[in-house]
C-alpha positions in Angstrom: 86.1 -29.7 -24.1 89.2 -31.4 -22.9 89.5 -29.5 -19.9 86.0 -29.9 -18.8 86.4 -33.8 -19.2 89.9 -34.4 -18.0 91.1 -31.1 -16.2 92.1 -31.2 -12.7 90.0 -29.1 -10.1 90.7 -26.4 -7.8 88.4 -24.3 -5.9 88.4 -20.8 -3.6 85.8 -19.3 -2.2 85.3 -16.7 -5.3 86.2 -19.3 -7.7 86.2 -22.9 -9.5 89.3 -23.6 -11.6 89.3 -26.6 -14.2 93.0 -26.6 -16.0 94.7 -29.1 -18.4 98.5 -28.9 -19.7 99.0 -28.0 -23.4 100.9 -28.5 -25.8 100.5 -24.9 -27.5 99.5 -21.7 -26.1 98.6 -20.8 -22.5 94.7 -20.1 -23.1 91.9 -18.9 -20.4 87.9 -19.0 -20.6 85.8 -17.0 -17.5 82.3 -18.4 -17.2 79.7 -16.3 -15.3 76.7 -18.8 -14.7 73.3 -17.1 -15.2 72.7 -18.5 -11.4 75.3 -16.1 -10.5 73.5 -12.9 -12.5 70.3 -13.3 -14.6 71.6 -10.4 -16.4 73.9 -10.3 -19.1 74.7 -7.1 -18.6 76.0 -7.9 -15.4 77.8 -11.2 -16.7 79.8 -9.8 -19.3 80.7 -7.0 -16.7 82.2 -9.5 -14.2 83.4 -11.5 -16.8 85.6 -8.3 -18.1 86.9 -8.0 -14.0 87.5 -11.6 -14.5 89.9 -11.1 -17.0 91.6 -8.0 -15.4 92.5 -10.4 -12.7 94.0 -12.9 -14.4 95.8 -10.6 -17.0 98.2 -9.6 -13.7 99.0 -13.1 -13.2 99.7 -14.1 -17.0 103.2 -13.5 -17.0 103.9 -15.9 -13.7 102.1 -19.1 -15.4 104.9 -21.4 -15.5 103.8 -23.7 -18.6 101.3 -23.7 -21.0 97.4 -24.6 -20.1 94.1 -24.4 -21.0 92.7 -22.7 -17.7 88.6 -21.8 -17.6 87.7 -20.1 -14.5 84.1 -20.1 -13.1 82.6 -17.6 -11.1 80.7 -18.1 -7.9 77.4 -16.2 -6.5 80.4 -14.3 -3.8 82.2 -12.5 -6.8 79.5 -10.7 -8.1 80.3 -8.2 -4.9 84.2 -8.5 -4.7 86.4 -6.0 -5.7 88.9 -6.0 -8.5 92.1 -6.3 -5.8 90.3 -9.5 -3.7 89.2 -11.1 -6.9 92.8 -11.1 -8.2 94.3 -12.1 -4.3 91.2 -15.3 -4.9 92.8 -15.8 -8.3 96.5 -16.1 -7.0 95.5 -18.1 -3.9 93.7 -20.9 -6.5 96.5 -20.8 -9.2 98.9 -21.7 -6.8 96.7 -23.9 -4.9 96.2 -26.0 -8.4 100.1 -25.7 -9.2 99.6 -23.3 -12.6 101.7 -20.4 -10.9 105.8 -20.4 -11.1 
């Protein structure tokens, strides 16, 4: 857990952001606390709209990281277009975007 120790921080107000520069592969992690949804039918659902987010920015991340996105109690009730606007705002906030 590299990132968790060392990684540098970035926040919005749908997301946390903890990202480290690697060496290999660019890889990503979403995390849906069970604060956020006791359900985890409902956590593996956002985690899924998670993912469709990010997978529009993929090709723009300018060098390989290790990148694991948190979820905060607000995107359980965004939509798919504001969660990926959140996760362009915080990549480029933290410097991962080209």
């Amino acid at each position: 857990m590299i990132v968790m120790e060392k990684g540098v921080t970035a926040h919005s107000p749908l997301f946390l952001v903890k990202w480290v520069k690697s060496t290999e592969r660019t890889g990503i992690a979403a995390v849906v606390p069970q604060k956020v949804s006791k359900k985890a039918v409902d956590r593996n659902a956002l985690r899924r709209r998670m993912y469709d987010a990010v997978s529009s920015l993929y090709s723009e991340i300018s060098l390989p990281v290790h990148i694991i996105i948190f979820a905060k109690h607000t995107t359980s009730e965004a939509s798919l277009k504001d969660m990926t606007l959140a996760m362009r705002s915080v990549f480029v906030k933290a410097g991962i975007l080209k």
